[in-house]
N, C-alpha and C positions, 0 to 999 in steps of 0.2 A: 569523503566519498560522495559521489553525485547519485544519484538516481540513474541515470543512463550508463554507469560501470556494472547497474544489476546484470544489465543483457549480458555481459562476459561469461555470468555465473549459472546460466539455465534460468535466470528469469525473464520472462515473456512481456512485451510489450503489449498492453490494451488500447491505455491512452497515455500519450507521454507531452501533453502539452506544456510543462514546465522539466525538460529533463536534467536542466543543468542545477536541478534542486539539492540542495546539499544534505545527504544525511547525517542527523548529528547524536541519534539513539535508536532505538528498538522498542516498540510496546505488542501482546500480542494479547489479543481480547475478542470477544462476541458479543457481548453483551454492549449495545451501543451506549447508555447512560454509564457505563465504568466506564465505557473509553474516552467518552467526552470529558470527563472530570481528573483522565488521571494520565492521556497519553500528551505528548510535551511538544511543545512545537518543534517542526524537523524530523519527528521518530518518521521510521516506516513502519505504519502499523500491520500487523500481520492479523488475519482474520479467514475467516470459512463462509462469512454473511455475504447475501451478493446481491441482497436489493438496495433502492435506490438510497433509502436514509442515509447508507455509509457516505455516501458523499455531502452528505450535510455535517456528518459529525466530524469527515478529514478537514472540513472547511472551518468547522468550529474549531478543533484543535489544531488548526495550522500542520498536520503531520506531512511531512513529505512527499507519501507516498502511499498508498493502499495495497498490500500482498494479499492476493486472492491465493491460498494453500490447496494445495489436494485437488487439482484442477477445477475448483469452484468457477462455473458459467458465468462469467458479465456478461449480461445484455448488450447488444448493439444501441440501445435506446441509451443505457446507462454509460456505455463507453464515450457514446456523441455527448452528455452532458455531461460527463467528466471535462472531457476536449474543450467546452463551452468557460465550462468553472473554472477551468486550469488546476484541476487533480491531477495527478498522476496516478495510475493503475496500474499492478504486471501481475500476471499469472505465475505461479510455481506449480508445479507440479507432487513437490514433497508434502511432507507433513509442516506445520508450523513448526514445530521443534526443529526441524533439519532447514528450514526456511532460516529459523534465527540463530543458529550455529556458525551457518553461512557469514549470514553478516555480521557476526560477532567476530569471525577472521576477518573479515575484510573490513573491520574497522579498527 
């Protein structure tokens, strides 16, 4: 599944400058040093964080794609430097658990 099959499902586009990005897991974390060390390249990470370091650590871990849960705010600052880095961002509106249930069917 791609990253741009998320929009079908109530996930929100931020920044989708790589959307044909393949997803190939799931990791769902806050704490940014867990996630760097433990999420896999291709996951889409699920998270509640919504400053700028997440984009340093989706670039670290190659994940996919960044789920902002629970209508957590990205920044316009932070969407344009996603766009720049070639992250991909989307908004959900659920909880992280209903976020990864989602794409646990849909994978």
């Amino acid at each position: 599944m791609t990253v741009n099959a998320l929009e079908e499902h109530g996930f929100v586009p931020v920044a989708l400058p790589e959307s044909d990005r393949e997803i190939t897991g799931v990791y769902i974390g806050d704490l940014l040093s867990w996630v760097m060390g433990r999420a896999k390249s291709g996951d889409a990470w699920i998270t509640i964080m919504s400053n700028i370091n997440i984009l340093a650590v989706a670039a670290l871990a190659d994940t996919a794609c960044i789920i902002a849960a629970e209508d957590v705010e990205i920044t316009e600052d932070i969407a344009k430097a996603a766009k720049e880095k070639g992250i991909n961002i989307l908004s959900f509106s659920g909880s992280a658990y209903d976020a990864a249930v989602l794409l646990y069917q849909m994978l």
